[in-house]
C-alpha positions in Angstrom: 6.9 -16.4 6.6 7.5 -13.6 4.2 6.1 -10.1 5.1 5.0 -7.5 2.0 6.3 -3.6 2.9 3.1 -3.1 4.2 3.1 -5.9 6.7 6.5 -4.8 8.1 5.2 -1.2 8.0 1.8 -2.3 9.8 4.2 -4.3 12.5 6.8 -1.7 13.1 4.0 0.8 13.7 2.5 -1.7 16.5 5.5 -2.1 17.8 6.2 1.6 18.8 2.6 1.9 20.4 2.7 -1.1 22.2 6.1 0.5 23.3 4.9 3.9 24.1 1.8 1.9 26.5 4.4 -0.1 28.1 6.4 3.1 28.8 3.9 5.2 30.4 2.5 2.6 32.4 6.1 1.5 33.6 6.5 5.5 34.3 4.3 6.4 36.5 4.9 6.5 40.2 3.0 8.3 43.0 4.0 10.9 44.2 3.5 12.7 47.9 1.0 15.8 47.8 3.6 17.3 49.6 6.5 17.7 46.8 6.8 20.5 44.4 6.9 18.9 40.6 7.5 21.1 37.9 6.2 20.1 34.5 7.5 21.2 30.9 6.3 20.3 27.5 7.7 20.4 24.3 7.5 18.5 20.4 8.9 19.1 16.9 7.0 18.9 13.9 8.8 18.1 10.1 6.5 19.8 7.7 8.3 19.0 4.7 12.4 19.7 5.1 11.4 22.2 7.5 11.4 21.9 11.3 9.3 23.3 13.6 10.0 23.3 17.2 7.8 24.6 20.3 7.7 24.2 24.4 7.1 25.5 27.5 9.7 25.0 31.1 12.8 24.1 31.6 15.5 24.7 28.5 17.9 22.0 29.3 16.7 19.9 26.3 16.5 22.9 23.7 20.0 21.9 22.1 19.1 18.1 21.9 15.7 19.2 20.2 17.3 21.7 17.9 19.9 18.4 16.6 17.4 16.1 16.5 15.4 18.4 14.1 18.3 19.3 12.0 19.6 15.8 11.4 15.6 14.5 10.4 15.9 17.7 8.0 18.8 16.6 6.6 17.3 12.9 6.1 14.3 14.0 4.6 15.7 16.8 2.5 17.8 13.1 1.2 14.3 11.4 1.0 13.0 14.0 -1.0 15.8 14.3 -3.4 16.1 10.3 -3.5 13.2 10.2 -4.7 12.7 13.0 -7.3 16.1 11.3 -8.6 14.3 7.9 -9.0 11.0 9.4 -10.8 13.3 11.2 -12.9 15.1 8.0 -13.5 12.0 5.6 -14.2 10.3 8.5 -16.6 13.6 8.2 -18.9 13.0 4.5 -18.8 16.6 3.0 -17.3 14.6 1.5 -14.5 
């Protein structure tokens, strides 16, 4: 069976939801009235090469975030450069 881009695309996106379901159902436990849970929230968004980070509670994972953005604004500052490279490329006509 040969998949197009798209198929694979359409597939590996499935994949990770079915994976984020299977996750959170596998997650959650009950937990006594009586314990004290503390809750934090954080995400990072990549508008263009340019990360933006935000959250609330515990720090402990601010240094992990802060990498993980850096090294997806390195990749798509690549992408982006990549790319212009290969437009530049096919409007000359060598591709």
């Amino acid at each position: 069976m040969r998949l197009s881009l798209l198929g694979i695309g359409l597939l590996i996106i499935f994949i990770g939801f079915a994976l984020v379901m299977l996750g959170s159902i596998t997650s959650t436990t009950p937990t006594p009235s009586t314990s004290t849970t503390s809750s934090a929230v954080g995400g990072f968004i990549l508008i263009g090469p340019f990360p933006i980070f935000f959250g609330y509670g515990n720090t402990s994972l601010f240094f992990p975030m802060i990498i993980f953005g850096i090294i997806f604004a390195i990749i798509a500052i690549i992408f982006y450069i990549f790319t212009y490279y290969m437009f530049k490329k096919s409007q000359e006509g060598k591709i």
